[in-house]
Backbone as a printed PyTorch tensor [residue, N CA C, xyz], in Angstrom:
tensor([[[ 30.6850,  26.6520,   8.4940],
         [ 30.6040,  26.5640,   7.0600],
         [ 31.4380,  25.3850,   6.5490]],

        [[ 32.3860,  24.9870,   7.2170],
         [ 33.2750,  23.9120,   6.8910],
         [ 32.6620,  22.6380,   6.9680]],

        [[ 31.7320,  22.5270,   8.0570],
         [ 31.2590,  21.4730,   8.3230],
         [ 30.1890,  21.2130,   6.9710]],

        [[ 29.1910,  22.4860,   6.5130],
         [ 28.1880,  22.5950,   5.5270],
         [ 29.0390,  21.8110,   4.4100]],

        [[ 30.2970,  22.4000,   4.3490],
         [ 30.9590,  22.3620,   3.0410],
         [ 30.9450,  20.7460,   2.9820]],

        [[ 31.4220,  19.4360,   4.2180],
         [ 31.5510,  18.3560,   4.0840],
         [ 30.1740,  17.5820,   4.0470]],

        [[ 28.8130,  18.3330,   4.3280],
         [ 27.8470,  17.8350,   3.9130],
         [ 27.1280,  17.6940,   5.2940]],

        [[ 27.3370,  18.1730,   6.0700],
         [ 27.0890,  18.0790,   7.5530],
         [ 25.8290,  19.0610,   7.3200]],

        [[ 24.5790,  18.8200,   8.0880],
         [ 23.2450,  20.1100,   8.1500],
         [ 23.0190,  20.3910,   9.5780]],

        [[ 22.6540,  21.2540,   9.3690],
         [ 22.3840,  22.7250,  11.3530],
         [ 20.7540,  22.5680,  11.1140]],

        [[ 20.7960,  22.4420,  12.2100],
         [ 18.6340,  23.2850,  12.6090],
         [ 19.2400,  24.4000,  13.0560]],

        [[ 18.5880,  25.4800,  12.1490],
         [ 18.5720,  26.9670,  13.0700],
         [ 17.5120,  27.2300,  13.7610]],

        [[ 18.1360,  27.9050,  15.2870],
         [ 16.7460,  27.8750,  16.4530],
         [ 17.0570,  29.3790,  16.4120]],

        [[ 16.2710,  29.7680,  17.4870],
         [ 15.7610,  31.7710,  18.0310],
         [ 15.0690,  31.3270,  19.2490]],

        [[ 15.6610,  31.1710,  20.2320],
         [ 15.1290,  31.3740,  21.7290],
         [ 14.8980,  29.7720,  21.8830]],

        [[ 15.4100,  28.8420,  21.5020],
         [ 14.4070,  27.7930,  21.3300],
         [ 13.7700,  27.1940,  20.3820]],

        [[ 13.4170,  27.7140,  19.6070],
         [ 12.7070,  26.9980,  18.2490],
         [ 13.2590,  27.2310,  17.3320]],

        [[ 12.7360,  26.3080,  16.2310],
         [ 13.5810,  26.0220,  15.0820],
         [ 12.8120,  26.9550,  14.1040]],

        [[ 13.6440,  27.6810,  13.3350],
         [ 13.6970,  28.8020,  12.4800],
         [ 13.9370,  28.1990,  11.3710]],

        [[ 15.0090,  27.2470,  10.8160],
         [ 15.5640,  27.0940,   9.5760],
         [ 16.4750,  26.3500,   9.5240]],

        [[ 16.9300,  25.9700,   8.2690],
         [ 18.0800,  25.1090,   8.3580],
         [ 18.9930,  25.7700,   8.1240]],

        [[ 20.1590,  24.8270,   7.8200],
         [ 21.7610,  25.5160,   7.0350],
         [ 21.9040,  23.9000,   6.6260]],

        [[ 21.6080,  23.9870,   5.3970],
         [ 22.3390,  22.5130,   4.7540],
         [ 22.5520,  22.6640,   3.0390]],

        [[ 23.5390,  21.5740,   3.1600],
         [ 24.6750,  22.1430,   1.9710],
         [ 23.5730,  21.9340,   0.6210]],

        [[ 24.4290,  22.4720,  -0.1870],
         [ 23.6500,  22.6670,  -1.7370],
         [ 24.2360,  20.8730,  -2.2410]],

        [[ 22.7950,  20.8220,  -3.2050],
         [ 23.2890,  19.5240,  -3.9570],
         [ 24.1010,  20.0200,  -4.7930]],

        [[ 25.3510,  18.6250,  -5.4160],
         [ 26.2220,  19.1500,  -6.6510],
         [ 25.5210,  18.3480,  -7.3050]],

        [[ 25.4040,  18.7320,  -8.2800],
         [ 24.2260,  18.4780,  -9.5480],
         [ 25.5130,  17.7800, -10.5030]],

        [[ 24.9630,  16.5850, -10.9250],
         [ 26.4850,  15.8620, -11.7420],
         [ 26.3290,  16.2260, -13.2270]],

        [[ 27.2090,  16.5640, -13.6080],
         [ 27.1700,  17.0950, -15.6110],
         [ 27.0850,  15.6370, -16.2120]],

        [[ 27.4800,  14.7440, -15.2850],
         [ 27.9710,  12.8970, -16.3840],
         [ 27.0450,  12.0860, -15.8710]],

        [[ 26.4890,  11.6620, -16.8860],
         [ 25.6680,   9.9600, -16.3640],
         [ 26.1590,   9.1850, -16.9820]],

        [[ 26.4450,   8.3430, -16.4450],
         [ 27.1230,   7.1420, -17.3990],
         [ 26.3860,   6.1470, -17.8820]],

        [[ 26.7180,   5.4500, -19.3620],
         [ 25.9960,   5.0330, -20.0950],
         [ 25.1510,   3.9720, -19.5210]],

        [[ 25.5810,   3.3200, -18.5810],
         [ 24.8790,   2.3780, -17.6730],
         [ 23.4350,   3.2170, -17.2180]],

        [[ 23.9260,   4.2400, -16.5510],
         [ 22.5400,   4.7710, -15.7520],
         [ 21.5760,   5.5410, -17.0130]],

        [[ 22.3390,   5.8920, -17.6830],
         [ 21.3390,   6.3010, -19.1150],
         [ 20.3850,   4.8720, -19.6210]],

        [[ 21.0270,   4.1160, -20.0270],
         [ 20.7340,   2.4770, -20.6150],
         [ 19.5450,   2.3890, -19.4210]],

        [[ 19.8710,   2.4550, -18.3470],
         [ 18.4690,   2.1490, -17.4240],
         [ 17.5530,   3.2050, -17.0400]],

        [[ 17.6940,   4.5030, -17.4030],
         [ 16.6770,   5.4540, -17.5870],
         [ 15.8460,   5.4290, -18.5770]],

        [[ 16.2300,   5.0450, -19.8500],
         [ 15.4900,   4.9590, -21.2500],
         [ 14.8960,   3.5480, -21.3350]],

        [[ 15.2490,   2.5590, -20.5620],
         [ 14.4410,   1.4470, -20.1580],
         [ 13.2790,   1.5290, -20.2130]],

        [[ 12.2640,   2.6900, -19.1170],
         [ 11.2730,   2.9880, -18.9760],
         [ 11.1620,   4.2820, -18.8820]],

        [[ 11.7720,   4.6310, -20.5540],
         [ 10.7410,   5.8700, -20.8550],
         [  9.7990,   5.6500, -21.8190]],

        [[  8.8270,   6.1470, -22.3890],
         [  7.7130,   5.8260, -23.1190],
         [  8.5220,   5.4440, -24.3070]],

        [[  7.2180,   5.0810, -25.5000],
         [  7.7740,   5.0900, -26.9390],
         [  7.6870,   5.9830, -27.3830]],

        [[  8.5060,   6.4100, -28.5850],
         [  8.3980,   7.8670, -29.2920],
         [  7.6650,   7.3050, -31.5530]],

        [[  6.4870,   8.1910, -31.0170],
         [  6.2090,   7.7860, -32.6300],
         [  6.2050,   9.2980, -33.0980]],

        [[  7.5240,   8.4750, -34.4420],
         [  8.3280,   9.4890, -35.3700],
         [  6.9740,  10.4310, -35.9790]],

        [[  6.5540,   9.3210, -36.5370],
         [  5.1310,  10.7060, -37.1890],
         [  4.5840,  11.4910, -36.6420]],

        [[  4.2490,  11.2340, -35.1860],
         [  3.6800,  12.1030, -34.3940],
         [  4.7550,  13.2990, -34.0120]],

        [[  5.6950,  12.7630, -33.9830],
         [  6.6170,  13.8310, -33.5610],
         [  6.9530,  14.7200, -35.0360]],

        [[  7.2120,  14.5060, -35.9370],
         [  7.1340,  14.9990, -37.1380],
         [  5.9820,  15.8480, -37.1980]],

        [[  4.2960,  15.3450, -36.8910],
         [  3.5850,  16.2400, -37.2880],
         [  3.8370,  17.5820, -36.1210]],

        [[  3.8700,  17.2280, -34.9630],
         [  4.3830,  18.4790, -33.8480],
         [  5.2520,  19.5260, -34.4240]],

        [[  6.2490,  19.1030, -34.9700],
         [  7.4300,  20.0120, -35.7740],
         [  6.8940,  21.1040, -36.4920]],

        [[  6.0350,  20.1140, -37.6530],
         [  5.1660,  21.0020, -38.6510],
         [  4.3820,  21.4400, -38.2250]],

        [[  3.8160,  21.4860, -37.0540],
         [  2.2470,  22.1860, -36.9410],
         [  3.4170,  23.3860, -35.9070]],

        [[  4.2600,  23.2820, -35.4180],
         [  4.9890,  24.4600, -34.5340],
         [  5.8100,  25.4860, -34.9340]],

        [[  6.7050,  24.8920, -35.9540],
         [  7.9250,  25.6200, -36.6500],
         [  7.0060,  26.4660, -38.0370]],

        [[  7.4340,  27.3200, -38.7970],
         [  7.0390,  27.8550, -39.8420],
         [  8.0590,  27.4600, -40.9820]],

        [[  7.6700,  26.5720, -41.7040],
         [  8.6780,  26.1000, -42.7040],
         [  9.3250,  26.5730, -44.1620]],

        [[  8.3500,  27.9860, -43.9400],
         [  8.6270,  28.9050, -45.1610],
         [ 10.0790,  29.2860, -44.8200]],

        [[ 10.7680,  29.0000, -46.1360],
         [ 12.0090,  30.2200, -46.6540],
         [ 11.6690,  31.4600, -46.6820]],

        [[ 12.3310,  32.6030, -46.1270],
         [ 11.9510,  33.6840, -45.8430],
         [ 13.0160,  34.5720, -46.6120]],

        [[ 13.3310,  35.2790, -47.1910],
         [ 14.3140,  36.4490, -47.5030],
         [ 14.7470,  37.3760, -46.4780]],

        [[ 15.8040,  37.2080, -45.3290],
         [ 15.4270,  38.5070, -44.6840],
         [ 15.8560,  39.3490, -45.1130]],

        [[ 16.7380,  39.7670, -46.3020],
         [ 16.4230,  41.4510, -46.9620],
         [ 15.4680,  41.9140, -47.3590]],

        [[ 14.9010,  40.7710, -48.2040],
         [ 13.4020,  41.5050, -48.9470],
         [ 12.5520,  42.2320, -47.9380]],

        [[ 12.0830,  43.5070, -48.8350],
         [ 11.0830,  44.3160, -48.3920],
         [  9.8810,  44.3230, -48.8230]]])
C-alpha cells in the first residue's frame, strides 16, 4: 500500500493470470492557475448572451410567487 500510496501500480494475477490491478487514485487538483484557465477558454466556443438569456426564460419560471398565499 505504501508503494500505491507513492504512485507505484501492481497487476493482480490468480494462478497466473492477470485478474486486476491495484493502482493509486488520481488527486484531482481544486486550483488551476490563471495561465492554464487563459489557455482552456482559448478554445472554448463563443457564448451568445441572447441565446443564453432566451434558455433562462424558456427554463426558469419568472413569476413572483407568494409562498403564504392560499
Amino acid at each position: 500500500m505504501d508503494a500505491v500510496q507513492r504512485g507505484q501500480a501492481f497487476t493482480v494475477t490468480r494462478d497466473g493470470h492477470q485478474i486486476g490491478e491495484l493502482i493509486p487514485l488520481r488527486r484531482r487538483r481544486r486550483f488551476v492557475t490563471r495561465q492554464e484557465f487563459a489557455a482552456m477558454s482559448r478554445s472554448a466556443p463563443g457564448i451568445s448572451l441572447e441565446a443564453f438569456r432566451a434558455d433562462q426564460e424558456a427554463a426558469a419560471d419568472q413569476e413572483m410567487h407568494d409562498p403564504y398565499a392560499r
